[in-house]
N, C-alpha and C positions, 0 to 999 in steps of 0.2 A: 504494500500500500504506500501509496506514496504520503511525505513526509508533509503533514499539515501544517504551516506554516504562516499563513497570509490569512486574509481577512477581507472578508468582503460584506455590506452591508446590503443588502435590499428591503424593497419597503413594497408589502403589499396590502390589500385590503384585507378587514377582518375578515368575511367570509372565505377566504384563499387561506386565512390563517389558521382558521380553526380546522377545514380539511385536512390542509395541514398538517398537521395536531394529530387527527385523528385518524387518517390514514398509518402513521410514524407509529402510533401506540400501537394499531393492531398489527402493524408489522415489528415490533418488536425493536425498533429506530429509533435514533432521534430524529428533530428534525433537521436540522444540519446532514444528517447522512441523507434524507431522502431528496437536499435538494444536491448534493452534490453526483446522487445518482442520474437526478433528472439531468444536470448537466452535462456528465458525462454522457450519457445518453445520446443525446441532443448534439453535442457535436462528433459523438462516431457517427451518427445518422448522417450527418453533415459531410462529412469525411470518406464516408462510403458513397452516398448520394455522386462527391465528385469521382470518386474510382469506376463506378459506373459509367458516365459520362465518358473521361478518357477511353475509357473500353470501346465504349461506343464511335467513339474518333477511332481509332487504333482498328475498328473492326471494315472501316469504310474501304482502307488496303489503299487510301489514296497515295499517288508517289509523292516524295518528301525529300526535297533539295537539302544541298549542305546550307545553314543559317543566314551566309552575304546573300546567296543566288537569291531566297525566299525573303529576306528581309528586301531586297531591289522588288521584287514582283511587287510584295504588299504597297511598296509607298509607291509603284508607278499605277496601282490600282486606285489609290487614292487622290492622283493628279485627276484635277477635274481635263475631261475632254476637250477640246478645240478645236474648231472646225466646221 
């Protein structure tokens, strides 16, 4: 587990508070642990959500130049046209 340290304050409404509460007891929690679960949570979702995504690029099998080549394409796509 990692090493608790820092401090964070949030502020919600009572009805958020007392859930809460009461979720925490019947899970045998405190509440400090259920929200640090909810955050963690919440950002592997987030973290996975993008692993997905690159998947999904990655699965397109588009060709992929070395960096200067595709870095030139991208900002001559960006020059507006003339003519």
């Amino acid at each position: 587990m990692e090493n608790l340290t820092e401090r964070l304050e949030v502020r919600v409404g009572i009805s958020t508070l007392r859930r809460l509460r009461d979720t925490a007891a019947r899970r045998g929690v405190s509440v400090g642990q259920m929200v640090r679960q909810a955050l963690s949570r919440e950002l592997d979702d987030e973290h996975e959500d993008r692993r997905q995504a690159a998947e999904a690029m990655f699965a397109v099998g588009a060709p992929v130049a070395d960096w200067p080549d595709m870095e030139r394409e991208i900002e001559a796509a960006r020059e507006p046209c003339v003519g």
